[in-house]
Each structure stands twice: as structure tokens, then as C-alpha cells.
PASEBA-1860 file (N, C-alpha, C; in nm, 3 decimals):
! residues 256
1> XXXXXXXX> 11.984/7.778/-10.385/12.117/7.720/-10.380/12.112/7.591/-10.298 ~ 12.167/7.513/-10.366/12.199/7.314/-10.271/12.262/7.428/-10.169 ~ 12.235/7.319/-10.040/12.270/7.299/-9.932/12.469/7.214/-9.957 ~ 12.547/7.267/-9.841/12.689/7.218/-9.905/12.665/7.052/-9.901 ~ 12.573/6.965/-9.864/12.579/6.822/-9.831/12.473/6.803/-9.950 ~ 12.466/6.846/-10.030/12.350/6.819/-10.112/12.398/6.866/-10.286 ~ 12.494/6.824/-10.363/12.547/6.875/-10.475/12.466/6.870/-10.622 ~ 12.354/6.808/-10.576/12.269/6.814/-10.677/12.201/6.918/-10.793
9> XXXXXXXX> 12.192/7.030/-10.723/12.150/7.130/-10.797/12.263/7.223/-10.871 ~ 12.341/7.268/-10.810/12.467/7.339/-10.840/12.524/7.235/-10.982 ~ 12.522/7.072/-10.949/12.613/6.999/-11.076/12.500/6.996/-11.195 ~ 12.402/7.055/-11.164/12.312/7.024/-11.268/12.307/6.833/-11.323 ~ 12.230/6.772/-11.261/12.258/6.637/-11.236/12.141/6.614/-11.380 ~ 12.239/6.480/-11.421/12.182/6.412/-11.554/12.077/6.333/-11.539 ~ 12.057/6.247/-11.608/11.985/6.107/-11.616/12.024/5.963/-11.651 ~ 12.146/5.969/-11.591/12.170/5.827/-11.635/12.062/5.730/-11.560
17> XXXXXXXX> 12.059/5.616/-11.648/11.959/5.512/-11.645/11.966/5.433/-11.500 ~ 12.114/5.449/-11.482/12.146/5.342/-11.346/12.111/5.437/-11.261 ~ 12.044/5.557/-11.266/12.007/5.651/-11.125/12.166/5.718/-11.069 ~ 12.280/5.782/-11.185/12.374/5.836/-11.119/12.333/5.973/-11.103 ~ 12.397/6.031/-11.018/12.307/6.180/-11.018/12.405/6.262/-11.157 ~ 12.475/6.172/-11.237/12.572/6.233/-11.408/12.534/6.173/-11.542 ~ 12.537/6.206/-11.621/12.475/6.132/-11.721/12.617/6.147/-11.815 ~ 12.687/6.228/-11.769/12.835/6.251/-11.917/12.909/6.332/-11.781
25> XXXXXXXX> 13.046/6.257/-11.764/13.155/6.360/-11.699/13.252/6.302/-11.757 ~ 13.404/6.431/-11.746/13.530/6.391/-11.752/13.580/6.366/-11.627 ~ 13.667/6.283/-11.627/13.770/6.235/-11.510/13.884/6.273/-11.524 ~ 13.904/6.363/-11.457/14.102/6.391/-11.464/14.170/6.371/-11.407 ~ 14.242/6.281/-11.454/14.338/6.181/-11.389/14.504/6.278/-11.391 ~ 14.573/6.340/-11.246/14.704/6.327/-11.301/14.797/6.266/-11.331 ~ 14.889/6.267/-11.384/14.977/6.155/-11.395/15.035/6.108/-11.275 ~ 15.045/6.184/-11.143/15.078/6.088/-11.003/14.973/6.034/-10.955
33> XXXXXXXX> 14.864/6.049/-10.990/14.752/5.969/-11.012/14.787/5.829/-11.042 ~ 14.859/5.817/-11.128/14.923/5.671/-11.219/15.054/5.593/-11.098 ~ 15.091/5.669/-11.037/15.250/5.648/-10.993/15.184/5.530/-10.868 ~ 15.069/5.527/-10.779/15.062/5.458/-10.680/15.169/5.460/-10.586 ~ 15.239/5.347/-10.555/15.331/5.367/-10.486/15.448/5.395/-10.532 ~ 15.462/5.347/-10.642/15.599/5.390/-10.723/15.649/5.531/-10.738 ~ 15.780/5.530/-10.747/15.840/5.652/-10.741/15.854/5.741/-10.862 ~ 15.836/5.652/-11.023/15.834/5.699/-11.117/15.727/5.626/-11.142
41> XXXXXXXX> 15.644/5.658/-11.292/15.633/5.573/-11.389/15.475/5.516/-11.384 ~ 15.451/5.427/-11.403/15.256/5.399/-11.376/15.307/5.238/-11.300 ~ 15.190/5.253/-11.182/15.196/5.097/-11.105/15.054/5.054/-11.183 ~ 15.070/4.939/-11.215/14.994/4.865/-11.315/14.857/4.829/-11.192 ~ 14.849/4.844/-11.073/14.773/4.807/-10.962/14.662/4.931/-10.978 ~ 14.751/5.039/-10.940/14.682/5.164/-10.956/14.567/5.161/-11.070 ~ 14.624/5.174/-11.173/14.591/5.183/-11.331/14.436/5.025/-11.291 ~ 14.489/4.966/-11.274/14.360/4.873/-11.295/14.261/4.914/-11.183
49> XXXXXXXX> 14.291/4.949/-11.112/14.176/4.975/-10.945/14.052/5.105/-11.040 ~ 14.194/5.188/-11.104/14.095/5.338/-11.180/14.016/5.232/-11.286 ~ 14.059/5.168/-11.391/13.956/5.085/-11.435/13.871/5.065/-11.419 ~ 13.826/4.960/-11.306/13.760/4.884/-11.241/13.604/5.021/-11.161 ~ 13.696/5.089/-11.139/13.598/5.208/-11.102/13.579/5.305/-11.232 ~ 13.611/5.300/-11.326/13.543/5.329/-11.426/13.443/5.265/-11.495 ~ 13.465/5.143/-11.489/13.405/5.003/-11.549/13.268/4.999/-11.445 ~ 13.240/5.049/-11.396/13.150/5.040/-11.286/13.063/5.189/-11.276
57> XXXXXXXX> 13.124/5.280/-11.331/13.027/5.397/-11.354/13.024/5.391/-11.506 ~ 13.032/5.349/-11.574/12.978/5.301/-11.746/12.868/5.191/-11.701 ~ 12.856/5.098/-11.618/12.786/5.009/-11.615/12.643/5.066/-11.571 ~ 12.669/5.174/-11.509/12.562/5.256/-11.434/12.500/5.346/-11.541 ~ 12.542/5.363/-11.669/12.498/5.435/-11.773/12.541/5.542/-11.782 ~ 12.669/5.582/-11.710/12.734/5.703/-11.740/12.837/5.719/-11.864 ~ 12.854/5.832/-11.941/12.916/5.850/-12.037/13.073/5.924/-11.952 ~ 13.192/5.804/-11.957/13.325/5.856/-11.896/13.397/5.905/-12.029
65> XXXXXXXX> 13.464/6.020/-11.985/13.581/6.099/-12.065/13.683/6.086/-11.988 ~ 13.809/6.092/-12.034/13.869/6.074/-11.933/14.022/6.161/-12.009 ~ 14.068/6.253/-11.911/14.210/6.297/-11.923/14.327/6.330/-11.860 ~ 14.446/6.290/-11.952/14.519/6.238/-11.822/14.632/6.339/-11.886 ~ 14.734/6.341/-11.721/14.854/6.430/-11.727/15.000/6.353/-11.766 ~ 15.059/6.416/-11.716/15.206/6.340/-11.762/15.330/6.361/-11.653 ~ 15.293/6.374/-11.531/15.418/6.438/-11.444/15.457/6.302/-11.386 ~ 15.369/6.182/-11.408/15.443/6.061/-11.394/15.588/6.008/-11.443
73> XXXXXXXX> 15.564/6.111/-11.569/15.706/6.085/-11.655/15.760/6.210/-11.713 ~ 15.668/6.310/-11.759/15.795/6.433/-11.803/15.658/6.619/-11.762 ~ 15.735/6.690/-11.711/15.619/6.820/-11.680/15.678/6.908/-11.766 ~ 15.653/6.961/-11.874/15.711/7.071/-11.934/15.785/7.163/-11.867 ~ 15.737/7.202/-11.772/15.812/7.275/-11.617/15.959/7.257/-11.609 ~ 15.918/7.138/-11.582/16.069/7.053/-11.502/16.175/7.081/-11.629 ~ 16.107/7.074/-11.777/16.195/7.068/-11.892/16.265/7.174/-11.857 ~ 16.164/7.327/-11.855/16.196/7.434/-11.848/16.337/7.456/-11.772
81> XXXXXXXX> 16.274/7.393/-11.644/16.408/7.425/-11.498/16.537/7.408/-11.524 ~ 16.534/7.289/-11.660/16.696/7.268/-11.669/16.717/7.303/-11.764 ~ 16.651/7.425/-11.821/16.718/7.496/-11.969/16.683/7.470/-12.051 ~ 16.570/7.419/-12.083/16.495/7.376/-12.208/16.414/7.517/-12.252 ~ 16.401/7.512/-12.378/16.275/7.604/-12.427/16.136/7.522/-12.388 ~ 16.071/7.646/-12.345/15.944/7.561/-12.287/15.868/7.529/-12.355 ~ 15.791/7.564/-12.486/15.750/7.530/-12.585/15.823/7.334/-12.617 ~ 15.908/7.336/-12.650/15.959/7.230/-12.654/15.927/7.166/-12.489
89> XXXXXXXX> 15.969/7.193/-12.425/15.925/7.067/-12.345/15.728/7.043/-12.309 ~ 15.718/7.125/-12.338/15.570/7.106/-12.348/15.512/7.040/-12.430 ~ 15.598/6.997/-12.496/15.557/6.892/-12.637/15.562/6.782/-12.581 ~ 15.698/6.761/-12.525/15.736/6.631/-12.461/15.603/6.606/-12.373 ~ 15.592/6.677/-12.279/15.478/6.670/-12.173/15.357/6.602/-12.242 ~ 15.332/6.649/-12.351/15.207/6.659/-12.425/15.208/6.475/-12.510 ~ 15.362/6.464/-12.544/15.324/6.325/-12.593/15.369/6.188/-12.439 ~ 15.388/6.260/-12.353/15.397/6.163/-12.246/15.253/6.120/-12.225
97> XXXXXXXX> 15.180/6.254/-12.239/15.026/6.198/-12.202/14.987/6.052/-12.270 ~ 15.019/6.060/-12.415/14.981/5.956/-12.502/15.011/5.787/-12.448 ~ 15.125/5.820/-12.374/15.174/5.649/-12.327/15.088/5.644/-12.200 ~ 15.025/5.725/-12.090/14.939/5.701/-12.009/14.834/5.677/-12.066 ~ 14.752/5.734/-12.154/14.611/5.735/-12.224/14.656/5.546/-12.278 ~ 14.724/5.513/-12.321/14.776/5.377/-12.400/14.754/5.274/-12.342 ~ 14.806/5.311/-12.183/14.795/5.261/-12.073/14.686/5.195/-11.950 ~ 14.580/5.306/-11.998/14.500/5.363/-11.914/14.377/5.220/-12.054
105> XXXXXXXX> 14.406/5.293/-12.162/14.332/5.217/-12.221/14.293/5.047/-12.217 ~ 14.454/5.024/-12.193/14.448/4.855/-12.240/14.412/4.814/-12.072 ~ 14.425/4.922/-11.980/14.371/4.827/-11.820/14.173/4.807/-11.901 ~ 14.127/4.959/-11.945/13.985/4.953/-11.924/13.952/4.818/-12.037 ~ 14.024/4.783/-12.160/13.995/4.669/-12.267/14.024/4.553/-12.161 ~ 14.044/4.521/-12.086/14.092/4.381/-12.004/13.981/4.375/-11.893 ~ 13.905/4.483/-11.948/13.767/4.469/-11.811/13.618/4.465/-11.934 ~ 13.678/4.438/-12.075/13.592/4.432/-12.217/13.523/4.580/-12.221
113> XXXXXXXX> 13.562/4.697/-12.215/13.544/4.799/-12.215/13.588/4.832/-12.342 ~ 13.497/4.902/-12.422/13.551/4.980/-12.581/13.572/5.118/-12.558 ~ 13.726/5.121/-12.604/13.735/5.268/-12.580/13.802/5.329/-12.722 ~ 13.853/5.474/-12.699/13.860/5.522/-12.791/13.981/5.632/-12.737 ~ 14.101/5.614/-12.785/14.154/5.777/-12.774/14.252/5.832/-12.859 ~ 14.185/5.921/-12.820/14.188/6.092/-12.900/14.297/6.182/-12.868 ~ 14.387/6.238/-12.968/14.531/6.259/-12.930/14.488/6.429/-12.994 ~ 14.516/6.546/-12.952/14.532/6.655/-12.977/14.631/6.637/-13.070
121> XXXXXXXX> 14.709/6.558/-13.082/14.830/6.583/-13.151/14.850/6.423/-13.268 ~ 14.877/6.443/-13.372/14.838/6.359/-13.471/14.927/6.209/-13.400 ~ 14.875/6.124/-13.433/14.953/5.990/-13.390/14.876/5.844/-13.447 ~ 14.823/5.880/-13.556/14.718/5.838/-13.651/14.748/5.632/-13.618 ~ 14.903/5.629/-13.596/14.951/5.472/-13.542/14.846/5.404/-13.408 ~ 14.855/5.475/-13.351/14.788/5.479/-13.199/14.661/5.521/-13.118 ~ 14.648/5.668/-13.192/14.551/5.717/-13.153/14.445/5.806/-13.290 ~ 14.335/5.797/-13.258/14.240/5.917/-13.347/14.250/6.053/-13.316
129> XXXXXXXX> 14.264/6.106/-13.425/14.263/6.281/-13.401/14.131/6.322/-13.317 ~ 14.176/6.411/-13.240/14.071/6.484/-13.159/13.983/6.560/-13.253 ~ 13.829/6.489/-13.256/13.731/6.544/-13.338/13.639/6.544/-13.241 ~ 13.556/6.687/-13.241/13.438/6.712/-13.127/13.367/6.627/-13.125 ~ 13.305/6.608/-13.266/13.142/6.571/-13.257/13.176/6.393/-13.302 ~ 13.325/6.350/-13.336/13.330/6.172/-13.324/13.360/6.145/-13.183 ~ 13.370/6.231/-13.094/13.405/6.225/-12.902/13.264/6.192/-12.872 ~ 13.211/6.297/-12.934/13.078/6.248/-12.851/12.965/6.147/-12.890
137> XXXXXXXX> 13.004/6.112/-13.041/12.950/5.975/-13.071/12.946/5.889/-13.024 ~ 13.115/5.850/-12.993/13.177/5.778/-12.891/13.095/5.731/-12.794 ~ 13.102/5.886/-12.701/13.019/5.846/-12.575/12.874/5.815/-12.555 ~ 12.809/5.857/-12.665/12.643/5.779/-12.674/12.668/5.661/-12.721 ~ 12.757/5.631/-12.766/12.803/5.437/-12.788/12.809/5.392/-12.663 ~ 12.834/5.437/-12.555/12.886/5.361/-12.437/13.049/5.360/-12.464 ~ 13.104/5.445/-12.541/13.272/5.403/-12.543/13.311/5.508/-12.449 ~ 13.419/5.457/-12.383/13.531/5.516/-12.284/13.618/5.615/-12.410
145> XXXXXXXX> 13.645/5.781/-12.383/13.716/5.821/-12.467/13.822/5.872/-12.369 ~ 13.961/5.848/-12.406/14.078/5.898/-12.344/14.113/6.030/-12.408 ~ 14.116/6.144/-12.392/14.199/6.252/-12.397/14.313/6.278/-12.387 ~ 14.381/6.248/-12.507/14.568/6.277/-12.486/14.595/6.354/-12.563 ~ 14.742/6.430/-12.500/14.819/6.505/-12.654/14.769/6.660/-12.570 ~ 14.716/6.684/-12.434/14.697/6.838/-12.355/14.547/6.855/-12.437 ~ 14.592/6.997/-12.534/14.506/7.048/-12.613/14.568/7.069/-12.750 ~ 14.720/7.048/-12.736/14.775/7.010/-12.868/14.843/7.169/-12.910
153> XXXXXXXX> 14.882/7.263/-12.778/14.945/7.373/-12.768/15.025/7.389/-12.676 ~ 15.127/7.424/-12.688/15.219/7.478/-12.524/15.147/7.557/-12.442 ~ 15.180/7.592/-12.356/15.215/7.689/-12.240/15.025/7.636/-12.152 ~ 14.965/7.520/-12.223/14.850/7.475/-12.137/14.873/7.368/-12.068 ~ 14.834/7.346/-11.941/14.834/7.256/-11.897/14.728/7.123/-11.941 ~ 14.720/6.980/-11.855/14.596/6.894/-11.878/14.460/6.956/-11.787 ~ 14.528/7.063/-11.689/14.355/7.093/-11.645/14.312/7.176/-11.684 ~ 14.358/7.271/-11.822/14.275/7.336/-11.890/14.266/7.224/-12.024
161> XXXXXXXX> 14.293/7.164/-12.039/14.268/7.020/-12.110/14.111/6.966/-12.082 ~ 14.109/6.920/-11.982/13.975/6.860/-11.927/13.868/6.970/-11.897 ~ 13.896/7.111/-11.835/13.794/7.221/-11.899/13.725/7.210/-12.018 ~ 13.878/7.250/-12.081/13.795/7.284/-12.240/13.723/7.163/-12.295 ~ 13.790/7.061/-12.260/13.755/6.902/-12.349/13.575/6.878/-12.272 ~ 13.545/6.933/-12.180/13.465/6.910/-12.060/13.358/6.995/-12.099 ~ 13.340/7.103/-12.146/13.252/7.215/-12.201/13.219/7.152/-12.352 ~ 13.374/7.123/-12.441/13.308/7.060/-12.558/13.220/6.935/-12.588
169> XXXXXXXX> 13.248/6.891/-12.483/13.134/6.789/-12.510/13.049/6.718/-12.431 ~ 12.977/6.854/-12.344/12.880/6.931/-12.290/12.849/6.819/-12.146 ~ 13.018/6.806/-12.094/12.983/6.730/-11.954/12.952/6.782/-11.832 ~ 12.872/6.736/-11.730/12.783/6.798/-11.632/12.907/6.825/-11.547 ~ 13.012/6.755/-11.487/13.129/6.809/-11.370/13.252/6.782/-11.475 ~ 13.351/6.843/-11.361/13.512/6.755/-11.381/13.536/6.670/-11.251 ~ 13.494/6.589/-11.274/13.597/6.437/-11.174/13.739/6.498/-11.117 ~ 13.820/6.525/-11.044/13.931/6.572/-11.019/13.985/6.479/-10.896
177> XXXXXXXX> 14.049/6.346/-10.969/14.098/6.271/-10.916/14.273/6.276/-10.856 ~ 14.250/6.305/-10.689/14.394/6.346/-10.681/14.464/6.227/-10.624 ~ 14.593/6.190/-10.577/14.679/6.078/-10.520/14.686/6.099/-10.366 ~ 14.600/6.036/-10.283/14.663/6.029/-10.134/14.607/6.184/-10.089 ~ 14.505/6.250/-10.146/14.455/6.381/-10.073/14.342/6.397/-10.115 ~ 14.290/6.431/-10.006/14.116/6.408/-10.007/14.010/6.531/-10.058 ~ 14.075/6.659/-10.067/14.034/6.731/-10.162/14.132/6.844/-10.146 ~ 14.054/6.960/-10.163/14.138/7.119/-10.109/14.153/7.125/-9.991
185> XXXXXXXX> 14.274/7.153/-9.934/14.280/7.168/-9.831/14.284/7.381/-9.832 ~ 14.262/7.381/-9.733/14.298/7.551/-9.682/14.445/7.587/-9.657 ~ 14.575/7.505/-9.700/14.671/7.538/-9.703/14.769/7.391/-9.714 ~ 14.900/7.407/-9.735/14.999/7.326/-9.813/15.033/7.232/-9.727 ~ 15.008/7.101/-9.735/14.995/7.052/-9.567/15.147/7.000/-9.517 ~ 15.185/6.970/-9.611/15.404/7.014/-9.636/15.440/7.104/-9.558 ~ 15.340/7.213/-9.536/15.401/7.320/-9.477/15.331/7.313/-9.323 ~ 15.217/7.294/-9.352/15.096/7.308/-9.239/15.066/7.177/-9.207
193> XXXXXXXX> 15.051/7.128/-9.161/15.045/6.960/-9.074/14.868/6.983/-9.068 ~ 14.874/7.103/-8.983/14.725/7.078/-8.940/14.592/7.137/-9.060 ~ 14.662/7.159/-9.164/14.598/7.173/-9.273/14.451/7.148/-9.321 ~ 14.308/7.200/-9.308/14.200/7.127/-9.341/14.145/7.162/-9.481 ~ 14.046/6.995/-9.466/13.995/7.023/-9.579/13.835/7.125/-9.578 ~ 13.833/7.180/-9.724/13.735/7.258/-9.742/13.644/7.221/-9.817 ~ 13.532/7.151/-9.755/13.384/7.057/-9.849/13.358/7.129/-9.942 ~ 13.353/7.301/-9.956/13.261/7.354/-10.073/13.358/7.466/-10.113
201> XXXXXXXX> 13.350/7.534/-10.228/13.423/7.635/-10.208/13.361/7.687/-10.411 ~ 13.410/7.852/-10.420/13.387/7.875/-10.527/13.485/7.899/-10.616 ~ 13.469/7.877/-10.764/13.568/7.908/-10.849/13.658/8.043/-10.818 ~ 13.578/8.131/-10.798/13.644/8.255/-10.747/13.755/8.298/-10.653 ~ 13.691/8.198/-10.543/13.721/8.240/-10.386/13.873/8.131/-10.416 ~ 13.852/8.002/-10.481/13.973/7.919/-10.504/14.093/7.987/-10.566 ~ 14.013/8.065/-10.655/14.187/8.186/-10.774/14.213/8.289/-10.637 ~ 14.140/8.318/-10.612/14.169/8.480/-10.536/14.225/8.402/-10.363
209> XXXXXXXX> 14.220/8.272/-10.322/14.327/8.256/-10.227/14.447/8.139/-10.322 ~ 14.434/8.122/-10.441/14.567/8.039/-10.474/14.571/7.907/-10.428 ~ 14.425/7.847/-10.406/14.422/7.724/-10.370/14.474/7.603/-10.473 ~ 14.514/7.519/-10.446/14.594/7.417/-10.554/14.449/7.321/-10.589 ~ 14.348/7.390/-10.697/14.238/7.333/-10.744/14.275/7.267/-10.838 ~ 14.317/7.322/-10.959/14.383/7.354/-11.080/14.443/7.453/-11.097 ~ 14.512/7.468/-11.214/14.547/7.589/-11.312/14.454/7.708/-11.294 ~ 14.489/7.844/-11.308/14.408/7.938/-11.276/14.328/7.947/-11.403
217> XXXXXXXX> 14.385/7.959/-11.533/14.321/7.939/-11.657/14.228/7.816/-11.706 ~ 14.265/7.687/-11.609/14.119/7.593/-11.628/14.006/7.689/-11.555 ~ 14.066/7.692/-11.432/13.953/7.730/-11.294/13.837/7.829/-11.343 ~ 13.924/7.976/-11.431/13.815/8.095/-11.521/13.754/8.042/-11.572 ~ 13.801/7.894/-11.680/13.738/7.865/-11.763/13.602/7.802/-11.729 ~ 13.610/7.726/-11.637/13.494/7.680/-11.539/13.407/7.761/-11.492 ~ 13.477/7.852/-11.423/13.392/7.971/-11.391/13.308/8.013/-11.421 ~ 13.362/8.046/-11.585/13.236/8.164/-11.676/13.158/8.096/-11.737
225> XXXXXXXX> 13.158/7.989/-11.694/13.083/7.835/-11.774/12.992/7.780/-11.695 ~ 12.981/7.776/-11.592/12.905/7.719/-11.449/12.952/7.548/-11.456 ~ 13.071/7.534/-11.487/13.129/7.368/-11.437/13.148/7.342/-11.342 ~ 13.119/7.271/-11.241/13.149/7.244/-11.135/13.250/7.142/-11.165 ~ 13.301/7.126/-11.060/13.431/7.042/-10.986/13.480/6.974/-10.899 ~ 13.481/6.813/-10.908/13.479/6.772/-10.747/13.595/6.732/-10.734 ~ 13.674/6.774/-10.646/13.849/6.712/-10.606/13.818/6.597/-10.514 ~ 13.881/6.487/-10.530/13.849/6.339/-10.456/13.989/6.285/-10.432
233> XXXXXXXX> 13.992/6.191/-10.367/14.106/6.109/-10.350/14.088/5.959/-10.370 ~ 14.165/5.974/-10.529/14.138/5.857/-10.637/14.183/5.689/-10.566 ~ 14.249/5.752/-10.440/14.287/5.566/-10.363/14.174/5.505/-10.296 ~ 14.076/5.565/-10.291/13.969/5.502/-10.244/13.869/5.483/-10.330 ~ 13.873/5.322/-10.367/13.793/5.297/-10.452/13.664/5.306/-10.506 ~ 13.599/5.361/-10.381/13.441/5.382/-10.358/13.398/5.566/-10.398 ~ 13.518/5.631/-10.440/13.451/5.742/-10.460/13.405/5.789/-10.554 ~ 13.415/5.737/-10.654/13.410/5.757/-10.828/13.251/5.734/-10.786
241> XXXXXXXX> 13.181/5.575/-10.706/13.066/5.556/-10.726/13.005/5.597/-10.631 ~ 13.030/5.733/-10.516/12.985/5.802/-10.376/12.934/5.911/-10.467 ~ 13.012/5.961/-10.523/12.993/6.118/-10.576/12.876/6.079/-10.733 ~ 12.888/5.982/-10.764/12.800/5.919/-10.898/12.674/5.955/-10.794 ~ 12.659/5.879/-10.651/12.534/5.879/-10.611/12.472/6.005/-10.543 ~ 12.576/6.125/-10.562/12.514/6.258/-10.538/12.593/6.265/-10.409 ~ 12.649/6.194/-10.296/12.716/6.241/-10.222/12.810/6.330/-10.186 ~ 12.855/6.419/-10.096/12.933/6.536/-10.115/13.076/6.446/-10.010
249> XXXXXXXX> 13.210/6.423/-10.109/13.290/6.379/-10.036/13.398/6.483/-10.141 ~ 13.528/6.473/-10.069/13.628/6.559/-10.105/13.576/6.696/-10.093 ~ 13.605/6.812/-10.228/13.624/6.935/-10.194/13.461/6.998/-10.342 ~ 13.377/7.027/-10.353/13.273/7.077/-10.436/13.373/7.210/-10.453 ~ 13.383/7.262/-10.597/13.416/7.388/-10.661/13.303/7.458/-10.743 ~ 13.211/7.513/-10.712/13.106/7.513/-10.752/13.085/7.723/-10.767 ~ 12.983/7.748/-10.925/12.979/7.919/-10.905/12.870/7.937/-10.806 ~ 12.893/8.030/-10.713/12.782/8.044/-10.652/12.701/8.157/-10.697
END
């Protein structure tokens, strides 16, 4: 077993050419991920900084996936709370993703990045249908593929989105890019001030204390899969290419 300062063995590390210790990951971006400082909506600052640090682990020869949420603008949840059928608002949720992925796209084309995205849910105007094996063409092209549209079912969230999307097309981690928090903490820091963070931890031990990793149904899914998981804090620009170089920053979710 890696040592907790040493994530190499546990992520099962690739070969990219530029020496990243990944050769293919997804990045999951939430949608307050997008918000920066803004109170709603995507800050166009934000959105280009994630670029720019994407644009920079493609340059390194990594194959980026990338999937994004929607609580920037609508959570199926929230639909729920005010009397919606949840099914229906989970749709909504599901095509909010599409205007972030849209978004997300035209920052990475303004850095001459070719990308590609892939909508669970038909939108043939905008986006390509989610096909396994044209995703991963994609990514031996060197193309950036966006993941929108969830999984193109209710009652899932985007981080069993980036699981499943993450297993299909056989990426070494999940990127778990959060807003303004530096990984898992050991409790709700809203509640707890003195709240710490936890460098390593296991899929298991994360469901069975209710830690805010993900979804409990991504987290199994990882689990029975041996995916590891690194939670980061996406405002610092240098971490996308810390953790590329095998460094252990934020929170490792790893099976032991």
C-alpha cells in the first residue's frame, strides 16, 4: 500500500508523455464550481482560470473528460422543495448541465483547444449523443470531451455521472474539483469552525461516516471498481498540475 504522501500506487498512475503521474482522467466540475464570486450563474473569470488549467494538463499529454453539474442554475432538489415532480425537475437539472458544458467549451476553444460534447440527452443542435467508444476516440485525438445531460435519467446525480462516465472510458481517477474547500473535511465547517481536513480516507469509511465526498451511489460505484478520487480546491490554480505531478494535496478517496 502507497504511503498517504505518495498516491501513486493506489491511482494506478498512467503514462502520459509529459511525465503526469495520469494518462486519461475525468474532472468534475460542480456547477458552484462555475459561480466564482457570483451569486448565481457562471463568472466568465472562473470558467477561463478552469480552462487555462485544463489547457495545461492536455499539453502535458493527458486525456481530460470533463463533467459538469448544474446547481449554478437549477438542482432537481430545489425543483422538488417547491412542489415539483422530481423526475421533472431532474430534467431541468439535466439540461442546465448543457449551457455549462457550452460554456465551459467555448472558454477551452479560445485557448485553440478541440473539444467535443456529449449530451446524455439528445440535442443533436449543440451537442453529440453520448457514444462510448466516439468519447474515447475523442480522447486519443487529444480532444477535450464535456459530459452533459447527468446520465440522461432522473433520480442520478452528476457524481454518479462522472463515476459511471469515468469507468466507461477506462479513466485512472475522478478530479473532484470543489469551490473555496480544500478537500473532506471531518465535519460541516458551517457548523464546526474548527473543522479538519482529512488527506486520505476510504470509499467505505467516507459512506459509513456521511462524509460530503459525493453521492453515496457514485462513492459504491467507485468502490467496487477501485477508482480513486481526489477532492481539491478548484481556486487554486496550481492544483489540477500538483496532483498531475503525483502530489497528495486536498482529500485521496482511495479502496484500501
Amino acid at each position: 500500500m502507497a504511503s498517504s504522501t505518495d498516491p501513486g500506487e493506489d491511482a494506478r498512475p498512467g503514462t502520459a508523455p509529459g511525465g503526469a503521474a495520469f494518462s486519461r482522467v475525468v474532472l468534475k466540475l460542480s456547477g458552484e464550481a462555475l459561480m466564482g464570486d457570483e451569486p448565481y450563474g457562471i463568472d466568465p473569470e472562473r470558467i477561463a482560470a478552469i480552462a487555462r488549467q485544463v489547457s495545461e494538463a492536455v499539453e502535458r499529454g493527458v486525456e481530460v473528460a470533463i463533467v459538469v453539474g448544474a446547481g449554478n442554475i437549477f438542482r432537481g432538489l430545489q425543483g422538488m422543495a417547491i412542489g415539483m415532480d422530481r423526475a421533472t425537475a431532474d430534467y431541468m437539472g439535466m439540461i442546465a448541465t448543457v449551457l455549462n458544458a457550452l460554456a465551459i467549451q467555448d472558454a477551452l476553444e479560445k485557448l485553440a483547444l478541440t473539444t467535443r460534447v456529449q449530451s446524455a440527452i439528445a440535442m443533436q443542435e449543440v451537442a453529440e449523443p453520448y457514444i462510448r467508444r466516439r468519447a474515447i476516440r475523442h480522447l486519443e485525438k487529444g480532444r477535450v470531451v464535456i459530459f452533459a445531460g447527468g446520465t440522461g435519467n432522473p433520480f442520478f446525480t452528476t457524481d454518479t455521472t462522472a463515476a459511471l462516465r469515468a469507468l466507461e472510458i477506462g479513466a485512472e481517477c475522478i478530479l473532484m474539483a470543489k469551490n473555496r474547500v480544500e478537500g473532506v473535511l471531518d465535519a460541516d465547517p458551517r457548523v464546526v469552525p474548527e473543522a479538519r481536513l482529512i488527506p486520505r480516507i476510504s470509499h467505505m469509511e467516507a459512506i459509513e461516516r456521511g462524509l460530503k465526498v459525493m453521492d453515496t451511489t457514485a462513492l459504491t460505484l467507485c468502490m467496487d471498481n477501485g477508482l480513486p478520487i481526489f477532492v481539491f480546491n478548484m481556486s487554486d490554480e496550481a492544483n489540477i498540475g500538483r496532483l498531475l505531478d503525483g502530489e497528495q494535496i486536498g482529500t485521496m478517496v482511495v479502496t484500501e
